[in-house]
Each structure stands twice: as C-alpha cells, then as structure tokens.
RODO-2510 file (C-alpha; in nm, 4 decimals, decimal comma):
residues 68
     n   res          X          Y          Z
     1     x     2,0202    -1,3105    -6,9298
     2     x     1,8107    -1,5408    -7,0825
     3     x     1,6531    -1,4910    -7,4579
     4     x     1,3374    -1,4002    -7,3110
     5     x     1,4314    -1,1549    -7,0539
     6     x     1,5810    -1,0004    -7,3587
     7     x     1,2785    -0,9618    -7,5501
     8     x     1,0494    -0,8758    -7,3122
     9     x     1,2662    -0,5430    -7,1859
    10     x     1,1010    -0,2089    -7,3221
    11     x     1,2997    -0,0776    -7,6091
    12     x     1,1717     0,2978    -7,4952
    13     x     1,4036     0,2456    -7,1502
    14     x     1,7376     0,2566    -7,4071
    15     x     1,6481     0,5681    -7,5076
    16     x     1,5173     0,7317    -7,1697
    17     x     1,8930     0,6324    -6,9905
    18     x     2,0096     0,8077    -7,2965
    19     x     1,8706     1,1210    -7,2489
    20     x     1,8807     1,0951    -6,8510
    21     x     2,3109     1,1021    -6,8938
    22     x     2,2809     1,3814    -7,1692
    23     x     2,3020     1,7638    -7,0613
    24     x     2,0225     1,9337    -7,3086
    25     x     2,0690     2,2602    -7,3177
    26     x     1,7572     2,5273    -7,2658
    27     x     1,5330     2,5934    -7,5214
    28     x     1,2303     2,3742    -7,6994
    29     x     1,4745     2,0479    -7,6738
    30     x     1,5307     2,0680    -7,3085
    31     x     1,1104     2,1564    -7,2436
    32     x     0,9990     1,8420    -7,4755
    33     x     1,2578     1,6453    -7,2710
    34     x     1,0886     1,7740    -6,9404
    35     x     0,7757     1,6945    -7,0875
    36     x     0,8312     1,3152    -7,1401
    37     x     1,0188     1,2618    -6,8353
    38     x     0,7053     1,3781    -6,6217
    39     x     0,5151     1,1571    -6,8502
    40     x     0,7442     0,8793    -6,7900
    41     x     0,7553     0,8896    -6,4305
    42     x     0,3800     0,9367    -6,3870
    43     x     0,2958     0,5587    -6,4074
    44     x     0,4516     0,2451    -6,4066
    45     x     0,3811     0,1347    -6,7309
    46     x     0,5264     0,4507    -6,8627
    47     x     0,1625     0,5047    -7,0969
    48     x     0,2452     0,8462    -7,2096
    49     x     0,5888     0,7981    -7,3920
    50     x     0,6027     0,6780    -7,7430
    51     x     0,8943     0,5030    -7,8759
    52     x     0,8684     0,7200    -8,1743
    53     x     0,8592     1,0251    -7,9690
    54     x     1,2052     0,9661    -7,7739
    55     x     1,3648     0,8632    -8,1225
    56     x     1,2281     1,2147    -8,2485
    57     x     1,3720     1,3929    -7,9635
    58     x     1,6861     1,2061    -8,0224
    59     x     1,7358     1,2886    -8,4242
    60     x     1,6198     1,7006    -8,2869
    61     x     1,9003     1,6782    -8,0641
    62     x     2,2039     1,5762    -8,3252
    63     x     2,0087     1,8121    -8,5635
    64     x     2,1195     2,1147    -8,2811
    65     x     2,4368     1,9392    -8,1569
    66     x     2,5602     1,9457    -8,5301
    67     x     2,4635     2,3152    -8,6150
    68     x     2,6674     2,4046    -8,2899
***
C-alpha cells in the first residue's frame, strides 16, 4: 500500500472493526454501540459517526471492563 492509500483511509473504520469483534454486554454501552452502528451503516460516507464519539465509547468500555 502506497503512502497515500494510507492517508486517505478513515481513521473512524479502526475503531468500528474494533467494536464489531468485541461482545458488549447489555446495558447503556451495548445501546450507544447500537446507536452508532445504525448510524454508520445508514450512508456511505458514514456522516453520523464522530471519531471522538467511537474513542468515547471505547475509554466507557475499559472504564466497565476494569470495574468487572
């Protein structure tokens, strides 16, 4: 892959395969989760999702998976 395929891949995507391989369990995590994903999927340019949203979602998740 060239340097500017690199660059030009959505740094939001890393994130979203993240999530996609994680189990969340149920609760407010799992709803926000279900929440973005429609979001995500509802357009090809992905519009609704916010990088700083997923990273959010990720540092909420840790937050629960240490307390358990």
């Amino acid at each position: 892959m060239s340097t500017e395929q690199q660059s030009a891949v959505d740094p939001r995507q890393k994130l979203i395969n993240r999530f996609e391989a994680r189990y969340l369990p149920k609760g407010p995590l799992r709803d926000r989760w279900k929440a973005i994903r429609a979001k995500w999927y509802a357009d090809a340019e992905h519009t609704g999702v916010t990088l700083e949203e997923l990273k959010t979602l990720k540092a909420d998740w840790a937050k629960a998976r240490a307390k358990a």
